[in-house]
Structure formats: C-alpha cells, structure tokens
N, C-alpha and C positions, 0 to 999 in steps of 0.2 A: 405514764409517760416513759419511763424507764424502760418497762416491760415492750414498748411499740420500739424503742429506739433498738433495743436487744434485737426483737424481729426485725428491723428492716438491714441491720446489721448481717443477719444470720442471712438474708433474703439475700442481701447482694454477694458474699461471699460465694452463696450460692450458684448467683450469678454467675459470678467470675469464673468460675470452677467448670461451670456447663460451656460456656464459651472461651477458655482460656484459649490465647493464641490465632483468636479469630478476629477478622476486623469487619465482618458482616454476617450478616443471618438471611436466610428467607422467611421473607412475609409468608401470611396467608393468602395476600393477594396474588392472584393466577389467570392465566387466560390460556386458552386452547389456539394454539398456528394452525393453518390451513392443513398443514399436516400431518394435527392428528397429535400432535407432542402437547406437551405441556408445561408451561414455563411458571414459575415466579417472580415478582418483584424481590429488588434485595433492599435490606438497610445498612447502611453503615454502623458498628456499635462502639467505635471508638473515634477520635481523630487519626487522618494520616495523609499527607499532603495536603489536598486544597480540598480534602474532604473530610467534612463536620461528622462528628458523633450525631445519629438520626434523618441523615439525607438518606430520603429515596433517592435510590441507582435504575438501573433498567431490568434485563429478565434475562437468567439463570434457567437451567433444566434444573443444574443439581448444584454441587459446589462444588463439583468437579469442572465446572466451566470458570470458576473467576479462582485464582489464587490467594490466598490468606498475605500471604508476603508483598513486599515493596506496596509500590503505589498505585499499582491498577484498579482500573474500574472501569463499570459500563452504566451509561450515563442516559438518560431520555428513554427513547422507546427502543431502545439499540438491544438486542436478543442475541446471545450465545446457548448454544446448546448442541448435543448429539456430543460427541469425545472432545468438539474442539475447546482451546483451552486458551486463557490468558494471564498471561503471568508476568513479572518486573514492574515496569512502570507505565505499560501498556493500557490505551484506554481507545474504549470503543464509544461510540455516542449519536446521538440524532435517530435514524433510523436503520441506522445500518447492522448486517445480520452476519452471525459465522456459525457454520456448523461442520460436517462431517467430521476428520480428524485435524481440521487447521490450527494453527498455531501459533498464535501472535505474542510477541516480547520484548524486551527492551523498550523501546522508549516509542515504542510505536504509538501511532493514531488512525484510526478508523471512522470514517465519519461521515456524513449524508447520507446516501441511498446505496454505500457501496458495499460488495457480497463479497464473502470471501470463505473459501468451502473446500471440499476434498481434504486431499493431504499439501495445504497450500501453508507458506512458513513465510513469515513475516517479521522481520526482527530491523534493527537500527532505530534509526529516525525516519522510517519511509511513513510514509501519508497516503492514504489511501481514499479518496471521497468521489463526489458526485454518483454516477452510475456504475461504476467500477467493478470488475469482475477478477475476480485472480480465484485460481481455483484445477482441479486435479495435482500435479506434485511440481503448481511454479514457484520459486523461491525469489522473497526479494528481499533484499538490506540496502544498507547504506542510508542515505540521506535521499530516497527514491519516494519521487511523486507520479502516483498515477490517478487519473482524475477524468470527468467526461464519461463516456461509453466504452472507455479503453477496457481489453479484457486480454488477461493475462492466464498463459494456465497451458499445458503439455509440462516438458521438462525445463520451458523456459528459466534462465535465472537472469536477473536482473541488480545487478551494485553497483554502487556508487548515486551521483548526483544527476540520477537519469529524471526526463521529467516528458509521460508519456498521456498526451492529451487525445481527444476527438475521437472516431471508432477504431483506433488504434487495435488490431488483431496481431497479439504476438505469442508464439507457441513453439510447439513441434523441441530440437533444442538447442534454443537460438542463446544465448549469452552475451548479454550486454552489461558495457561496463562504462569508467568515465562521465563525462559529463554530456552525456547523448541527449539530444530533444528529440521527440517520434508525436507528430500529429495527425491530423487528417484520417485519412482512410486506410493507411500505414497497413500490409500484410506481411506480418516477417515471420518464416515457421522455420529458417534458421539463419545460422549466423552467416552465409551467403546471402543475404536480404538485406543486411545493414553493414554501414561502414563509417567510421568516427574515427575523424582526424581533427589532431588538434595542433595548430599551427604555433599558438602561442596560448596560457592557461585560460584568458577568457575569449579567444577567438578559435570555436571549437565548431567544426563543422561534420553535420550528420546527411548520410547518404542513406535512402529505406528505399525498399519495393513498396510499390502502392496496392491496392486491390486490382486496377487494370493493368497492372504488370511496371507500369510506370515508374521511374525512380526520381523520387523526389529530394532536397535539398533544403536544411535550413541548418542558416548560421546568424553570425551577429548583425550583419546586416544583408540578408536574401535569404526567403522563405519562397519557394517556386521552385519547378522541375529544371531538367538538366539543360534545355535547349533554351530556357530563362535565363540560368545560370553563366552561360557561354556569354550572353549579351551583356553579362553583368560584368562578368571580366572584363570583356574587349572594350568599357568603359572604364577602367582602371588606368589615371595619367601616368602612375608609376611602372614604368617598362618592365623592372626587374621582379615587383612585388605579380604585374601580370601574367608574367614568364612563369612565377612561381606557380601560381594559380591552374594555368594551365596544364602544369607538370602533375599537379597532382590533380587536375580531370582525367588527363589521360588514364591515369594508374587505376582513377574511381572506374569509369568505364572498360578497362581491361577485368578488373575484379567482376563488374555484375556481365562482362560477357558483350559489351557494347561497344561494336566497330565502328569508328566514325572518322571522319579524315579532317585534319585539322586544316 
C-alpha cells in the first residue's frame, strides 16, 4: 500500500512537471476538415473560470491556437487552427471556425456558424455569431455586434457599440465608430457610405448606401429610406425639433451627394 501510494505520488508529480503551466492538453481524439488539416479535441487539466478540470473543449491544430493564460476557450464543435490564435478571455463556441492568421482577445465571443479568417483582429466585447464573416485585415473592438450574413473584411475597422445585422457588406476602408446600427442589404466600402449622427446619447441616427445605391436610415424610431424618412418628419407636431430634423437631412444629403429641393 505504501509502495502504490509512493507511485502514484511520484506519477503525479510527474504529471505536474510535463504540464506545468498548461491549462489543456490535446486529446487523441482528431478529425480531418475538408481541407485537408487536421485538428484535435482539447481537455481542460485544471480549473479556470467556468471551466472544470476534464471538460472537453472543441478542436485545436496545435496549441498554438488556444492560449495557456486567462480564461479562453473553444467550446463545442467550434475549430481554431492555421496561425490564428486565441488569447485573454476569449471564447469561441457552437460551430464556428477561425483560421489563417486572425486573432481574437480580450473578452471576445465567437459563436454560431460565424467565420473569422485572414489577418482579421477581434478584441473588446465584440460578438460575433449567426452567419458572420470578418475576414482579410478588418479590425473590430469595442462592444461591436455583428451577426446575420453580415461580412466584414478589406481594411474596414469597426469600434465602439456598432450593431451590424442582415447582408450587411462592409469593406474597402470604411471606419465606423459610435453607436451605428447597419442592417439590410447595407454596401459600405468606405467611410463615404455611412453617416452617424447622434442627436442626443440614445437617439442616435445612422445613414448607409444600400446595395442598389439607395440610402437608407435607421434610428430610434424610423427604420426606412430617405424619401420615408422626410414623411416622418413632416409628421413631427414639434415645429423646432422638425426644423431640426430637417437641417440635418439636408447636411445628410449634401454628404452622400443628393440634390433635392425642400
């Protein structure tokens, strides 16, 4: 009994010693992507955040995809691999994939079916799910939700409490900041294509080109194009809050190039 207890003593020190410093390993379990790479499953081998010593995780190339440090992790069937990398407290999950050199951190979330690839960087609180694409060198932080079909990626950067839904196409190198909504069919390939004015902190109104050239409008209360937008004012009983309104259509339509006679 002695002699068993000595060994499993000696065994774990062992242990310790081949994984110091590490908060996961890979399995043997493995599976081949379509492309030919090949991933493993991970295990947890300690506690750390809201992750148990012995939880399976998702799939790793190497362990050069998930970070030893902080609290990340990739969760379900969620697959990291190629150089891209996840680090702080960053967690990926569901199904969703990242490779070439991206690079997701801080307190990020990654999760449903969304792809995130190239040299694409990902840090804050931003959210990233549904169909979602970010990808080549677009950068997004803040507190930034993209979600839907929306696909982000040229040199676009995107910060703050942007929240960008439906097939939303945004690229080329457009910067958006604030608290911008972008839905629809939204084509912005730069920062000529969008326009965010905030009248007061939560009555924040966003101007985008459409895919047919269109430019459309949402705010706290009108989601609809510009010649919507007009009927929406001219229903406003407040004369001067109108005035206001109108003052800055004008300025919006001066900005995307749009002559119109009041």
């Amino acid at each position: 009994m002695i002699l068993f207890r000595i060994f499993q003593f000696l065994r774990e020190l062992v242990y310790m010693s081949k994984y110091s410093g590490k908060k996961y390993i890979l399995t043997d379990i493995k599976k081949t992507l379509e492309n030919g790479k090949t991933v493993y499953c991970i295990k947890a081998i300690k506690d750390f955040g809201h992750i148990r010593k012995g939880q399976i995780g998702g799939w790793v190339e190497s362990e050069n995809n998930l970070s030893h440090d902080g609290e990340c992790w990739i969760k379900n069937d969620a697959v990291v691999y190629g150089n891209a990398y996840v680090s702080c407290n960053a967690i990926v999950q569901n199904d969703a994939i990242v490779y070439g050199n991206a690079y997701i951190k801080d307190n990020v979330l990654i999760l449903g079916n969304a792809e995130i690839y190239g040299d694409a960087l990902i840090t804050g609180y931003s959210r990233i799910t549904g169909f979602a694409k970010v990808y080549e060198q677009a950068k997004i932080g803040g507190a930034a939700f993209i979600a839907s079909n929306a696909e982000i990626h040229g040199h676009a950067v995107l910060i703050g409490e942007i929240k960008i839904t439906g097939h939303s196409d945004i690229y080329g190198s457009t910067v958006i900041t604030g608290n911008s909504i972008i839905s629809g069919d939204a084509k912005i390939k730069s920062c000529k294509d969008v326009l965010t004015i905030t009248i007061a902190y939560d009555d924040t109104h966003t101007f985008f080109r459409c895919g047919s050239g269109e430019i459309y409008v949402i705010c706290g209360s009108y989601d609809g194009n510009l010649n919507g937008f007009i009927c929406y004012i001219n229903q406003i009983p407040n004369k001067n809050e109108s005035q206001l309104y109108l003052n800055m259509l004008r300025f919006v339509e001066t900005y995307f190039g749009i002559n119109r006679k009041f």
